[in-house]
C-alpha positions as CSV (number, residue, x, y, z in Angstrom):
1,X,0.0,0.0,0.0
2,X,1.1,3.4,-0.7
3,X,1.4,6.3,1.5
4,X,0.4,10.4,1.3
5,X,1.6,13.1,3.4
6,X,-0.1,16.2,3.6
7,X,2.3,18.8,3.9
8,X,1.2,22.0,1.9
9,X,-0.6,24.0,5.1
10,X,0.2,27.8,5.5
11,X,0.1,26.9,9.6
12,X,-1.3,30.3,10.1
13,X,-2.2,29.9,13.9
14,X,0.9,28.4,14.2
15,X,2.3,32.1,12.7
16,X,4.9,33.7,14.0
17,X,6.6,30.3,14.2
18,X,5.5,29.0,10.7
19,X,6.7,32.1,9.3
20,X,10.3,31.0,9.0
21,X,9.8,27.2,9.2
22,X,7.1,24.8,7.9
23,X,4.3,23.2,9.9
24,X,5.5,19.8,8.9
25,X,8.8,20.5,10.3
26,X,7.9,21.8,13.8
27,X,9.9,19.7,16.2
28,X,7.6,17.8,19.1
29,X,10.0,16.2,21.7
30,X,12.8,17.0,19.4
31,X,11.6,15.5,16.3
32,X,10.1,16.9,13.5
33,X,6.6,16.1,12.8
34,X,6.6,14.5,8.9
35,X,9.9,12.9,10.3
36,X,8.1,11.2,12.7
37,X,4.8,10.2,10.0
38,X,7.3,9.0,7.7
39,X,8.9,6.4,10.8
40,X,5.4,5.1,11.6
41,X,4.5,4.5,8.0
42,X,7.5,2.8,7.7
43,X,6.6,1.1,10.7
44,X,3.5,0.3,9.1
45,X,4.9,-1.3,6.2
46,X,4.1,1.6,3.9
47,X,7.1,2.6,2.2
48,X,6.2,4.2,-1.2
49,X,4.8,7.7,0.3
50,X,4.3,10.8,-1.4
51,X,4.3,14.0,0.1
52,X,2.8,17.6,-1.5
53,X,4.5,20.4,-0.8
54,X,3.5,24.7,-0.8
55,X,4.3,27.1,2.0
56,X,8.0,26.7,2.5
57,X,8.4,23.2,0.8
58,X,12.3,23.6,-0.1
59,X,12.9,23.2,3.5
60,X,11.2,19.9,3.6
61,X,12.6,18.9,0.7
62,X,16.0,19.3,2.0
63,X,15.5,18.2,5.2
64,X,13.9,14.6,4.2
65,X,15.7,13.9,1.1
66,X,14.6,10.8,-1.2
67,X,13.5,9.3,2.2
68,X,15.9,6.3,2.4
69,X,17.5,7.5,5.6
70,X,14.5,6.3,6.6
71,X,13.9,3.2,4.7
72,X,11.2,4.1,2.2
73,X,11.0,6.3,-1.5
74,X,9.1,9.8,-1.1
75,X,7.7,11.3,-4.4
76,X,7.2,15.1,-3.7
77,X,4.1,16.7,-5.0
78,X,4.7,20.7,-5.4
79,X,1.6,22.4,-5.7
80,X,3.4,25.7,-6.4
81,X,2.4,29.1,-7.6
82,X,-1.2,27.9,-6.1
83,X,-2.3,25.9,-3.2
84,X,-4.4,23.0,-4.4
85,X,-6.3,21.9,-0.5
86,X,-6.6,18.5,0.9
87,X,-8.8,17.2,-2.1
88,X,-7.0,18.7,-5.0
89,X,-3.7,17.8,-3.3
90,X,-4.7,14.0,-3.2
91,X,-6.3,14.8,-7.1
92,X,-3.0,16.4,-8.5
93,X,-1.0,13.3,-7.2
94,X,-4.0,10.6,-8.4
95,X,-1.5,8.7,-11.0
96,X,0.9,8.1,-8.2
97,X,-1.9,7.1,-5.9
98,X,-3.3,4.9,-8.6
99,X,0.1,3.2,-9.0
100,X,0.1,1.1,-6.2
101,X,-1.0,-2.6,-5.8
102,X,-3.5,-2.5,-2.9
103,X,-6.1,0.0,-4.2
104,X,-5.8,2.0,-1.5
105,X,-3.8,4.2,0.1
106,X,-3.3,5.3,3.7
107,X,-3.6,9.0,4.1
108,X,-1.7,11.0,7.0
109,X,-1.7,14.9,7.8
110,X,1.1,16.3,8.3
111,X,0.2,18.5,11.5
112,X,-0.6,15.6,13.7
113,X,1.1,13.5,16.4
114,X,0.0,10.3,17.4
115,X,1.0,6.8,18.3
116,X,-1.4,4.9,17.3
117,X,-0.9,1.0,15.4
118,X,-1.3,2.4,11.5
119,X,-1.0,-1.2,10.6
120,X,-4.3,-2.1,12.4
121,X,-6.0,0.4,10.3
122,X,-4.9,-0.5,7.4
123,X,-6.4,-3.9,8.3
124,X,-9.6,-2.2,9.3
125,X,-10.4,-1.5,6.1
126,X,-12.9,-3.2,4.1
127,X,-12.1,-3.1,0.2
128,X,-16.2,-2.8,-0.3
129,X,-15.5,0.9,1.4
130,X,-14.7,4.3,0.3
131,X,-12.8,5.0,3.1
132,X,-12.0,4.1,6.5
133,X,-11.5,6.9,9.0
134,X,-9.3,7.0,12.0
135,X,-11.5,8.4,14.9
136,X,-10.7,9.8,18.3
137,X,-12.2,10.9,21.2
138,X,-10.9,13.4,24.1
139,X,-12.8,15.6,26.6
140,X,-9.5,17.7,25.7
141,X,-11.1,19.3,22.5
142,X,-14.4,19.2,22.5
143,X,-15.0,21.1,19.4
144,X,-13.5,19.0,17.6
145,X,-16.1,16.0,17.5
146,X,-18.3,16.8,14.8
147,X,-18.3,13.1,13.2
148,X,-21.4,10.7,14.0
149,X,-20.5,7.6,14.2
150,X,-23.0,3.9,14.3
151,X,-21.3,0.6,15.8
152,X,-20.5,-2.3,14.3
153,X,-18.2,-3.7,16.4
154,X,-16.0,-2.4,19.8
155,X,-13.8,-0.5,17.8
156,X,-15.5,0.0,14.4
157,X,-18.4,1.1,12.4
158,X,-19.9,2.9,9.8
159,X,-19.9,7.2,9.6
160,X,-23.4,8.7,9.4
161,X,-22.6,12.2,9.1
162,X,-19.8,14.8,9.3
163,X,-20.9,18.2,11.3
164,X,-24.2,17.4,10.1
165,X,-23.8,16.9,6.7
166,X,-24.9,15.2,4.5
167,X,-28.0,15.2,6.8
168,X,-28.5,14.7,10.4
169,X,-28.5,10.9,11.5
170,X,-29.2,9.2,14.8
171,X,-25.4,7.9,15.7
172,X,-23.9,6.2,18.4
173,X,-21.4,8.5,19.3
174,X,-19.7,11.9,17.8
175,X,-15.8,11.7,17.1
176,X,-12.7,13.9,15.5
177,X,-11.3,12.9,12.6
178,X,-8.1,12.7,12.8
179,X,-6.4,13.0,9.6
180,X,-5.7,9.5,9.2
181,X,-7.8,7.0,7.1
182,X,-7.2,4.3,4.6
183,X,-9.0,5.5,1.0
184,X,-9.8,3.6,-1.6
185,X,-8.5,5.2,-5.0
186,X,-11.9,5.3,-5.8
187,X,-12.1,8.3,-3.6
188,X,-10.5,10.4,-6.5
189,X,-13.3,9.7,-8.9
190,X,-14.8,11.6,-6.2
191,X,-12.3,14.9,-6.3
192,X,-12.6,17.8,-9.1
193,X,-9.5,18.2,-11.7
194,X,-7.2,21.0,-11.6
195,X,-9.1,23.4,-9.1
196,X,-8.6,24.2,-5.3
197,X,-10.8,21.1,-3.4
198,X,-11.3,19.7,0.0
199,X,-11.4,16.4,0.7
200,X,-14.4,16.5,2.9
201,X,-16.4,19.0,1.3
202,X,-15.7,17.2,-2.1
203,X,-15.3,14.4,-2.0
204,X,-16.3,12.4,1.0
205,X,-19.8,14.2,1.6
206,X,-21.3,13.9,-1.6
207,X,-20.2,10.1,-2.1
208,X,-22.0,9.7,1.4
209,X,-24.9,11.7,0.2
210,X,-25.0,9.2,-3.0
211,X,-25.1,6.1,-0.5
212,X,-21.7,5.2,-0.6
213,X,-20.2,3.7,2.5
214,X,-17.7,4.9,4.4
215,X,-16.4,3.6,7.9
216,X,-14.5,4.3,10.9
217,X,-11.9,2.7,13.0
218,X,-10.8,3.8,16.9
219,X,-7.4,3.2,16.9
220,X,-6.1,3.7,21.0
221,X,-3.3,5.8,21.7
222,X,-2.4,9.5,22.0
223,X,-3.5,12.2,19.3
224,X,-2.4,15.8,19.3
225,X,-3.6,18.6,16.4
226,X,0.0,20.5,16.3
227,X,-2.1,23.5,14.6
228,X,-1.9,25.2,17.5
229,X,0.6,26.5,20.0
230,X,-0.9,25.4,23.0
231,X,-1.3,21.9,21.2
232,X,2.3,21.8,20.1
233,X,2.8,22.3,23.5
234,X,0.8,19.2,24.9
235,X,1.8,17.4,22.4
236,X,5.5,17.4,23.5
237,X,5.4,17.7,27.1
238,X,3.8,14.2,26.2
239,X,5.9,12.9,24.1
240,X,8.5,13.7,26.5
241,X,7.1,12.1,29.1
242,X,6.4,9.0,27.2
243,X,10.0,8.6,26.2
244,X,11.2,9.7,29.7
245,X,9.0,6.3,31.2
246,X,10.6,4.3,28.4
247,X,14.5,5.3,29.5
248,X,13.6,4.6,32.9
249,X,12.0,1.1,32.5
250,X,15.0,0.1,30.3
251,X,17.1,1.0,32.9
252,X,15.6,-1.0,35.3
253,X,15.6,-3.8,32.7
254,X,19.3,-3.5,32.6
């Protein structure tokens, strides 16, 4: 399976940081963030990745190379003199995301910090699906849970509606999105050609709205939307932490 990166954000609330350096490449517990996506797709198996590129791409460029410092091939996508969005990003890329064997594709943002098991949901994912979505929740951020969500399972399920839209379902529970999902390469029949498109507003809500499935998976683990300050800033004190408790228990293994 084949991997995508999204990496072209302006990371205005991130701004006066992201003026000088790109989102992708702010550093949570000393590492930067796409450094640490490309690990976990690696990780994961997924080791043909490609990542798109706008607001200070050079600099990621340089920083991650051809990716085989890190074990896998990255194909850069640079959407330059215009930003295309998340769907027209995925769109301008489609004959690389075709390319692959699987007929999907796992999809990460590049403004996220997790630590979730990417290889359990890739094996979520039902061929028969448009997409399977990597949900969380967190009385942290509130705001943020604007998917509905029906059970199928402990961990899985089908996705009724996303802030309301297509239409207003009865749902089990409401959930983020969190920027991860597996997508079937039929999801870019779904995305417009050569114009500015989001991937939710585009493509996923009207194939939902013309009966097409599309399912989530609650992966457990950590999750942290590095769009803001005060998130970077959770977001490392836990990483931090985390790798703190893992030098201490090897020392006491040793």
């Amino acid at each position: 399976m084949r991997g995508f990166i999204l990496a072209a954000g302006l990371g205005t609330r991130l701004r006066p940081w992201t003026d000088r350096v790109p989102k992708p490449l702010v550093e949570i517990g000393g590492e930067p963030l796409i450094e640490r996506a490309v690990r976990q797709l690696a990780k994961a198996g997924v080791r043909d990745i490609g990542v798109n590129l706008f607001h200070l791409g050079e600099q990621i460029r340089d920083r991650m190379g051809d990716g085989r410092q890190l074990g896998v091939r990255l194909t850069w996508f640079d959407e330059r003199p215009e930003i295309l969005g998340t769907g027209g990003g995925l769109k301008n890329a489609e004959t690389f995301l075709r390319g692959g064997t699987a007929g999907a594709f796992l999809l990460v943002n590049g403004d996220v910090w997790h630590d979730f098991d990417l290889s359990g949901v890739i094996a979520s994912h039902q061929p028969g699906s448009l997409a399977t979505l990597a949900m969380h929740r967190t009385a942290r951020r509130p705001e943020l849970h604007t998917v509905g969500c029906t059970k199928d399972g402990v961990d899985v399920g089908r996705i009724v509606h996303i802030g309301g839209k297509p239409a207003p379902q009865p749902h089990d529970f409401m959930a983020i999105y969190t920027g991860i999902a597996v997508y079937g390469v039929q999801m870019l029949d779904w995305l417009p050609a050569r114009v500015q498109s989001g991937l939710v507003s585009h493509g996923l809500l009207p194939a939902m709205q013309a009966g097409v499935e599309v399912r989530w998976v609650e992966p457990q683990g950590a999750w942290y939307d590095c769009g803001t300050p005060s998130e970077v800033l959770r977001a490392s004190h836990y990483a931090l932490s985390q790798r703190s408790g893992s030098l201490a228990r090897a020392a006491l293994i040793g």
